[in-house]
NUPAFI-102882 format. One record per residue (C-alpha): residue number from 1; z, y, x. Coordinates in nm, 3 decimals, always signed. Example, Ala and Ser with C-alpha at 12.3 -4.5 7.8 and 13.67 -1.06 7.14 Angstrom:
> 1	+0.780	-0.450	+1.230
> 2	+0.714	-0.106	+1.367
% end
This chain:
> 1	-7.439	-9.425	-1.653
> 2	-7.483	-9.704	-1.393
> 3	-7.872	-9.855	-1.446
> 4	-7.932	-10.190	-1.493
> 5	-8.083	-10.354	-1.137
> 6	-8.485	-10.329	-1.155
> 7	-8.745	-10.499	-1.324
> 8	-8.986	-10.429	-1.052
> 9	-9.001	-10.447	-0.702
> 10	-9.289	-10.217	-0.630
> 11	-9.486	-9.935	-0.848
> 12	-9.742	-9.700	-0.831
> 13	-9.655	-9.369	-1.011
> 14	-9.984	-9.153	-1.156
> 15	-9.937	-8.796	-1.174
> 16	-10.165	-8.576	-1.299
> 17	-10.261	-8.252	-1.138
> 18	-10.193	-8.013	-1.475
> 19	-9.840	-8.113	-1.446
> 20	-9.790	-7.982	-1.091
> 21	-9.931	-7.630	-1.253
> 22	-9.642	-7.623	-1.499
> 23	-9.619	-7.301	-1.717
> 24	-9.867	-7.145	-1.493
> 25	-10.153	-7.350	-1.591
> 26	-10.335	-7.315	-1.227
> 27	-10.192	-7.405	-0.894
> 28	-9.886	-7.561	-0.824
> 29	-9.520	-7.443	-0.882
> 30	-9.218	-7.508	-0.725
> 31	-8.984	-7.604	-0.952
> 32	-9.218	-7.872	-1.115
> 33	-9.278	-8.027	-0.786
> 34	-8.899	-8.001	-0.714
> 35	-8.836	-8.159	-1.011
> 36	-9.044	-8.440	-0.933
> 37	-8.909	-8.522	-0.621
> 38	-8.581	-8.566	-0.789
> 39	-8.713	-8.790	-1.064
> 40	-8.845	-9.008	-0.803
> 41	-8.590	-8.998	-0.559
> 42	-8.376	-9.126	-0.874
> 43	-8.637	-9.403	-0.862
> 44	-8.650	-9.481	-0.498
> 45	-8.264	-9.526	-0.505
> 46	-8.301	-9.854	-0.706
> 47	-8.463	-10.043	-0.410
> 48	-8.797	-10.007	-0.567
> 49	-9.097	-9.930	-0.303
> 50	-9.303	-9.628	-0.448
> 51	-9.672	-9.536	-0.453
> 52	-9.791	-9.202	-0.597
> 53	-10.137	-9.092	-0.690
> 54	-10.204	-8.735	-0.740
> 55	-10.475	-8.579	-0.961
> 56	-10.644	-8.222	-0.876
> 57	-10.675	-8.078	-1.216
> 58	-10.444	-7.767	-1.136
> 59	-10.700	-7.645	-0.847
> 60	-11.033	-7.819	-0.967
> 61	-11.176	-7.925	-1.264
> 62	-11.539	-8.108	-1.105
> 63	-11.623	-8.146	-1.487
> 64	-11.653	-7.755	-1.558
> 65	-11.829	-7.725	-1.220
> 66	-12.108	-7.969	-1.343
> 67	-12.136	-7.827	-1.660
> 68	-12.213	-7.495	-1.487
> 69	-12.467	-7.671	-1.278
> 70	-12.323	-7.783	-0.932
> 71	-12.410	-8.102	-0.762
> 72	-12.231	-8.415	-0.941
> 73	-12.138	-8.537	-0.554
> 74	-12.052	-8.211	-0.474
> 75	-11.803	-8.131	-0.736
> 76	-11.628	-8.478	-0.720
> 77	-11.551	-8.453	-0.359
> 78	-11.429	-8.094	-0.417
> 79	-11.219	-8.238	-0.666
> 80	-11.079	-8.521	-0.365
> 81	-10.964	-8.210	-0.182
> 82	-10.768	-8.052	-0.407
> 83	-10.595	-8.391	-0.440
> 84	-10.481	-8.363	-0.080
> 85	-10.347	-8.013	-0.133
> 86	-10.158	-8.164	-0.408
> 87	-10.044	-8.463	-0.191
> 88	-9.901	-8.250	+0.111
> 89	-9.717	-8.028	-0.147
> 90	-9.500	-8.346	-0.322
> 91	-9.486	-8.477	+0.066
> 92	-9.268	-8.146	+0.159
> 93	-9.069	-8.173	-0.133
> 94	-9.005	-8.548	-0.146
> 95	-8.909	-8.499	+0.248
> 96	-8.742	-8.149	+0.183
> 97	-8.471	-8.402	-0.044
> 98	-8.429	-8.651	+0.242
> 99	-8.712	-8.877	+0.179
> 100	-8.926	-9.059	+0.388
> 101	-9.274	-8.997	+0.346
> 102	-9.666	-9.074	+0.380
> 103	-9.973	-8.918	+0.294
> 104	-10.282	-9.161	+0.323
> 105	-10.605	-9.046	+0.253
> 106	-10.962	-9.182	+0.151
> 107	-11.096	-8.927	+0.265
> 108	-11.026	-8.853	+0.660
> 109	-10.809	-8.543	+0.725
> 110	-10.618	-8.704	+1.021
> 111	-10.467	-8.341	+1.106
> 112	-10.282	-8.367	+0.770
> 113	-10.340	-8.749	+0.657
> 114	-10.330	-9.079	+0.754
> 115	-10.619	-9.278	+0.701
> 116	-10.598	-9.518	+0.397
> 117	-10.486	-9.836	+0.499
> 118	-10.375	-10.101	+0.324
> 119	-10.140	-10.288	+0.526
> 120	-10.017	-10.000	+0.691
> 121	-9.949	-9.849	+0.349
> 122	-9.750	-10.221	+0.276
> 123	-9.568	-10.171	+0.496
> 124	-9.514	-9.774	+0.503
> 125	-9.323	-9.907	+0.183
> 126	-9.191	-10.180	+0.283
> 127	-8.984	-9.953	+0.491
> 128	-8.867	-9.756	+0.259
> 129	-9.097	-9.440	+0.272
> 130	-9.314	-9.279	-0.011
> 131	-9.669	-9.362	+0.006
> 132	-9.847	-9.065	-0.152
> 133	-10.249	-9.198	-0.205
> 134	-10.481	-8.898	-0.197
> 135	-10.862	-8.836	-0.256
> 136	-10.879	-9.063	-0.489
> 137	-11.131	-9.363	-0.390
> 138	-11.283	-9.173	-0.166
> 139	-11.629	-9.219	-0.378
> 140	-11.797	-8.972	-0.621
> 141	-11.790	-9.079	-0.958
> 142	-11.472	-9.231	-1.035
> 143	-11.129	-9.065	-1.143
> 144	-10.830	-9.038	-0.958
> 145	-10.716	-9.297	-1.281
> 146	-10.936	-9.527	-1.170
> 147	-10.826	-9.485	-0.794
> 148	-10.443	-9.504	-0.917
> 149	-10.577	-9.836	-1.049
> 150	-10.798	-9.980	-0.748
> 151	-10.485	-9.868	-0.529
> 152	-10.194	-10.062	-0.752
> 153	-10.453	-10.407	-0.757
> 154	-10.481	-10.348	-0.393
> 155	-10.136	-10.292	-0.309
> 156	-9.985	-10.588	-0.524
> 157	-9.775	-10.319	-0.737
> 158	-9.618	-10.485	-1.023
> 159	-9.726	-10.209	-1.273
> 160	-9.869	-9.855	-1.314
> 161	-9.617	-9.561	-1.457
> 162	-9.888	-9.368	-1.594
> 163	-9.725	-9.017	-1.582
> 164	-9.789	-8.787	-1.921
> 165	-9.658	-8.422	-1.978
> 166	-9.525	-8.324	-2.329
> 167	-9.595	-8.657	-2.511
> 168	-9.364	-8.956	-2.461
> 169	-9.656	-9.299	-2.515
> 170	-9.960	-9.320	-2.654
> 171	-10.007	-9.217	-2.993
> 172	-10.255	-9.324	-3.294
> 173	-10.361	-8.960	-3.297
> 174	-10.266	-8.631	-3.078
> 175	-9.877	-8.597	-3.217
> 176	-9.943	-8.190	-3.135
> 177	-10.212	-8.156	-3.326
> 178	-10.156	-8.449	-3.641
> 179	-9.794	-8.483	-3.786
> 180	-9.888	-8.841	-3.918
> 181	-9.937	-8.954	-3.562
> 182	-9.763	-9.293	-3.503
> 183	-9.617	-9.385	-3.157
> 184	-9.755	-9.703	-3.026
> 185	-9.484	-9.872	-2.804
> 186	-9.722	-10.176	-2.756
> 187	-10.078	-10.222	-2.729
> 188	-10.352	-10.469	-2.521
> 189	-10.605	-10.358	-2.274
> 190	-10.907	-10.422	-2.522
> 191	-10.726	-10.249	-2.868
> 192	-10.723	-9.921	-2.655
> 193	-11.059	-9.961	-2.533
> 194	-11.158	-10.039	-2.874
> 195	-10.973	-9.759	-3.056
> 196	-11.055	-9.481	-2.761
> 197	-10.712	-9.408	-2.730
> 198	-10.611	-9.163	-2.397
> 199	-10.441	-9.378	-2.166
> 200	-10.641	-9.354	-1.888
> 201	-11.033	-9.368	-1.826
> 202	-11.248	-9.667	-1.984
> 203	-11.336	-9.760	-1.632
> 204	-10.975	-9.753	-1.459
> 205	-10.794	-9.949	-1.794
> 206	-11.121	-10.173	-1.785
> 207	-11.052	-10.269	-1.432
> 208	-10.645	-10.279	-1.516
> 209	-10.754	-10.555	-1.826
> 210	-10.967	-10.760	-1.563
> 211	-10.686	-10.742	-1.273
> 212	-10.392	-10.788	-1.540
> 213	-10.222	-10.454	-1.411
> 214	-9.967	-10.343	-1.687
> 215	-9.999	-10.023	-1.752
> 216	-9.659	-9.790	-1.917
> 217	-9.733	-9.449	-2.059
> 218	-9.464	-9.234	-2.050
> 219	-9.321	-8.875	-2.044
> 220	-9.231	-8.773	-1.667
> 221	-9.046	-8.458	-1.775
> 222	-8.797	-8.640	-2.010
> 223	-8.523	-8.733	-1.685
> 224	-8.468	-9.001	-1.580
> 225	-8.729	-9.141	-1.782
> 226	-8.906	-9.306	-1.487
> 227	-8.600	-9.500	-1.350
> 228	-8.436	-9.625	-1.701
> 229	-8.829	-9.802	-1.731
> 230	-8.812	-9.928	-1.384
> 231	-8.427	-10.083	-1.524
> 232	-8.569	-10.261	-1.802
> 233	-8.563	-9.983	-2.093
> 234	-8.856	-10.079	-2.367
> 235	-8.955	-9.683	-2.283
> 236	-9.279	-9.534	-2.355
> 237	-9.597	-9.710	-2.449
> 238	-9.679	-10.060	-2.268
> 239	-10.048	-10.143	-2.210
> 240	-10.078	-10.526	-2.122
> 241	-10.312	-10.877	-2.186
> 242	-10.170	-10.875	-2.538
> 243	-9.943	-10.637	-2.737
> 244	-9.600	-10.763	-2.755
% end
């Protein structure tokens, strides 16, 4: 079925790093990352210019390492690294299906990264290619959410496709663990902050509620999920000003 043309001209697509582990729980496999390239390939095909930031969770958890005593500094920018790794594996596989890619970096790796850039990742897009932001802010102390979030407000992207894996929007309660969970499909910045519901961290939807960055929650691994948003579809859970 033909999609409808899009509702957006330019996004930035968060991806956590547990999904790139798949079944496997550690690392990253394959066929996930295959699979993604193919969602957003689907997504790039509808003229829209596409931003991706990458968690680490599948090689680093910088939370556990605290907790066991390492440096706070320490841990975070261990956790920036694995987000790199992460990067340069979707880069193969976006390019592997005929994309056009970059990998920018906060952190300088120029051997395997470009520098983050701003207008040279404008117009990296503007061309066409796959801008894949790793390392997060480059600064301890804040999540790769919160990067995802300085990166859209920086790069004028009309909204944030906030990536989930086995649950389809946000939810009044974890739907795995509570069968009375109710799907919200619409919900303000302050209501979530309010209620502590998981969209993304306090600080990252805090700065999203000042900068007026919509925000969908979604389920990447329902296809095609991505581009019927992009076309329109009321999909997911939408985080804006005021619930609609």
């Amino acid at each position: 079925m033909a999609l409808s043309p899009p509702k957006f001209k330019r996004i930035l697509l968060k991806l956590s790093g547990e999904a790139l582990a798949g079944t496997r729980g550690y690392g990253v496999d394959p066929q996930v990352v295959d699979y993604l390239a193919e969602e957003i390939q689907e997504v790039l095909a509808l003229g829209v210019q596409v931003a991706v930031v990458l968690g680490g969770g599948n090689i680093w958890r910088g939370g556990t390492a605290i907790a066991a005593g390492m440096d706070a500094p320490q841990a975070h920018y261990a956790g920036m690294l694995a987000t790199i790794i992460n990067a340069l594996a979707l880069q193969d596989s976006l390019e592997q299906h005929g994309m056009f890619t970059r990998a920018m970096s906060a952190i300088q790796m120029n051997e395997v990264t470009e520098p983050y850039i701003r207008r040279r990742a404008v117009r990296h897009m503007e061309k066409g290619r796959v801008v894949i932001l790793a390392a997060g802010t480059g600064n301890p102390f804040f999540t790769t959410d919160t990067g995802a979030a300085l990166r859209a407000a920086e790069l004028k992207a009309d909204v944030i496709l906030m990536a989930k894996n086995g649950v389809d929007g946000i939810y009044t309660a974890d739907p795995h663990l509570d069968p009375t969970a109710v799907k919200i499909t619409n919900i303000s910045y302050l209501e979530a902050i309010n209620r502590g519901l998981q969209v993304m961290d306090s600080t990252a939807l805090t700065f999203c509620m000042d900068n007026n960055l919509p925000i969908v929650v979604f389920n990447m691994f329902e296809p095609g999920t991505a581009a019927r948003i992009i076309a329109g579809e009321r999909l997911g859970t939408l985080v804006s000003q005021a619930a609609a």
